[in-house]
Each structure stands twice: as C-alpha cells, then as structure tokens.
C-alpha positions in Angstrom: -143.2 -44.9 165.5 -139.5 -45.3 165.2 -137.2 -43.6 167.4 -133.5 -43.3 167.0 -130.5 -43.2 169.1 -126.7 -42.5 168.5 -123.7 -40.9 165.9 -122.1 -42.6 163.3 -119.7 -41.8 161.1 -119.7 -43.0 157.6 -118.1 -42.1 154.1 -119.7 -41.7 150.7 -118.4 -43.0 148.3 -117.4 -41.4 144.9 -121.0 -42.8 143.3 -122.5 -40.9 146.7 -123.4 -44.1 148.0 -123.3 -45.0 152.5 -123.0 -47.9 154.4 -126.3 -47.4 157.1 -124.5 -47.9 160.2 -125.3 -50.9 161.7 -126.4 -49.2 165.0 -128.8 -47.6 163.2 -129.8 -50.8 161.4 -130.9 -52.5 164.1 -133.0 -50.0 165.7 -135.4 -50.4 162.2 -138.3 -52.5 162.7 -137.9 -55.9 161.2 -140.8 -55.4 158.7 -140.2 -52.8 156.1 -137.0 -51.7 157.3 -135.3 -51.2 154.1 -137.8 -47.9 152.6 -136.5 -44.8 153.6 -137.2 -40.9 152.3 -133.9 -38.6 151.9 -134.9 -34.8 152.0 -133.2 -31.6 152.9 -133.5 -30.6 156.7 -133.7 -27.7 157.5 -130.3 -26.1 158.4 -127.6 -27.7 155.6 -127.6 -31.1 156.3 -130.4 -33.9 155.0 -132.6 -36.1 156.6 -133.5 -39.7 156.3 -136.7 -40.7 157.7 -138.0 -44.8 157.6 -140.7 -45.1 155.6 -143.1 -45.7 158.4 -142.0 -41.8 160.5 -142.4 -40.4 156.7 -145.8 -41.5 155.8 -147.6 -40.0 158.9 -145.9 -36.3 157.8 -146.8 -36.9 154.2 -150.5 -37.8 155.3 -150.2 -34.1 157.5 -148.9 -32.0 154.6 -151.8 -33.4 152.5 -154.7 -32.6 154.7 -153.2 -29.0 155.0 -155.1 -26.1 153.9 -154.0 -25.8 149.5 -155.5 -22.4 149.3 -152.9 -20.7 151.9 -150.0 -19.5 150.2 -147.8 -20.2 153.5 -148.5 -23.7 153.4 -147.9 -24.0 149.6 -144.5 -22.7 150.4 -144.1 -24.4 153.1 -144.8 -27.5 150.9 -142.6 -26.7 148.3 -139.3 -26.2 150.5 -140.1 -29.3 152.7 -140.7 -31.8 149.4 -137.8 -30.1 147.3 -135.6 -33.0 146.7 -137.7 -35.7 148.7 -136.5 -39.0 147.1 -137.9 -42.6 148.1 -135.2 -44.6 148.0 -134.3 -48.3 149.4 -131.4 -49.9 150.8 -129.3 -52.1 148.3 -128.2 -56.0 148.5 -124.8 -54.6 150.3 -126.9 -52.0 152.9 -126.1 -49.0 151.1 -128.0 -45.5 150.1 -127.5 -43.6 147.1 -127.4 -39.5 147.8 -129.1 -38.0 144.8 -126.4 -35.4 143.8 -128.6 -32.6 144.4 -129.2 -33.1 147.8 -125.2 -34.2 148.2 -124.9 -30.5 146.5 -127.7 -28.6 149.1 -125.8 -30.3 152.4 -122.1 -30.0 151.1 -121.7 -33.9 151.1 -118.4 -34.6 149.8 -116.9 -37.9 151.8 -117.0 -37.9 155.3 -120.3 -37.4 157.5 -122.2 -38.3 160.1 -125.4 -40.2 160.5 -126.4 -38.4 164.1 -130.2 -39.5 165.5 -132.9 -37.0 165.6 -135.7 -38.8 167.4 -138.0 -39.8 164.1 -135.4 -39.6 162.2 -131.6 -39.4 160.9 -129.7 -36.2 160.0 -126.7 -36.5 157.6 -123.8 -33.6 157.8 -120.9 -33.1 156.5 -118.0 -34.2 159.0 -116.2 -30.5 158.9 -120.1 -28.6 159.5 -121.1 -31.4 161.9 -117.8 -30.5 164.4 -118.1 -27.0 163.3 -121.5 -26.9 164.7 -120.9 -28.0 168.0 -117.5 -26.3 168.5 -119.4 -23.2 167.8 -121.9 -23.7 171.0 -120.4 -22.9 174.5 -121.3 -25.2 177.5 -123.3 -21.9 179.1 -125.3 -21.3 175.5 -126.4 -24.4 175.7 -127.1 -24.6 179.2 -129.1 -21.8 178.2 -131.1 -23.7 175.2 -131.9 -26.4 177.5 -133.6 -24.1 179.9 -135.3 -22.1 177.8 -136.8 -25.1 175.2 -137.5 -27.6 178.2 -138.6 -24.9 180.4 -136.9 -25.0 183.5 -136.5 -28.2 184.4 -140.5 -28.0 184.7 -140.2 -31.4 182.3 -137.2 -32.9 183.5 -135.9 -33.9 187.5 
C-alpha cells in the first residue's frame, strides 16, 4: 500500500484540469503510477486514491452484505461520482465537473495527503478549516482519537 506525505497547492484550470504535484509524483510506485480513482470524500472536498489503495476498498464494498439497506446506502454515497481516470502526456487530471461542483472547485486548491490517499479542497475551505480549530480543540482531538498518548511517546 501507498502512503502519502505533504500539501500542495495547485490550480485548475478553466477545462478543470491539475498539474499532480511533483511531491506527490514521486511518492507513486514506479509501476502503474499513472491510474488513479477521483471520488467525493466525505466532508466537501474529493479524494484521489492510486489505483492500487482503491482496488483493496472496491474489493471490501463488494463482499459487503447486498441485502442491508445501510450498506446499499452506504454504497451509493461512497461510489456517487467515482471516476477512473489517468494522468495525461503533460501530468495532468481532469475534475469531472460534478465532482468540481460537490467540493466547490473553482481554481485554487490543495492536494493535502491523507495516508492512502489525497484530498483536494478548495484553497478558501482548506484555510477556512484549519483557522476554524484552536490549538487546545485540537490538542483535545489528539487525545481523545490516539488515546492518551497510550499509542504515541
């Protein structure tokens, strides 16, 4: 698996195309480095996961239990908008416009890593997001998700 590490800002342009950053670039795996899935996340921002982090997910949604109504939903939110798509001849991706229109991509966002895989905001909701969080709330959030310290010196 494929782990990522860093921010990057980048800029669509008016087709809703991005340059992959190279710092993200060369974290890919030389082999099959140029597949990637684009799908919502889940605040409003979308993720792009390489091929190879997507198809172990894809393989876990299919073995999941059809007849539950929670997981068809599930299903349906998670894969609404999914889109294989590949990087071009000049490193670029193409934003479907519906996904552009669910993450309020206009020009400039950021490429931030999220272990597996790569979240893309909007510039404006990206700084919005962390100017929102005080040093103590998330003091807090670190506590309470990594449990004390119990997982970390």
């Amino acid at each position: 698996m494929i782990g990522f590490l860093g921010e990057y800002e980048a800029t669509l342009d008016p087709k809703g195309r991005f340059l992959l950053p190279v710092g993200f670039k060369k974290q890919l795996p030389e082999e099959g480095n140029a597949q990637f899935v684009i799908s919502r996340g889940f605040e409003k921002c979308l993720t792009l996961y390489p091929i190879k982090n997507w198809e172990p997910i894809f393989e876990n949604l299919s073995k999941l239990n059809d007849f539950d109504p929670k997981v068809r939903e599930f299903r349906r939110y998670f894969l609404n908008g999914a889109t294989m798509m590949d990087l071009d001849s000049a490193g670029r991706l193409l934003v479907p416009s519906n996904l552009r229109e669910h993450a309020g991509l206009e020009k400039d966002i950021v490429l931030v890593s999220a272990l597996n895989k790569i979240e893309i905001w909007d510039s404006s909701k990206y700084k919005q997001l962390f100017e929102s969080l005080s040093p103590e709330t998330f003091s807090g959030l670190a506590n309470e998700v990594m449990g004390g310290g119990k997982l970390m010196g």
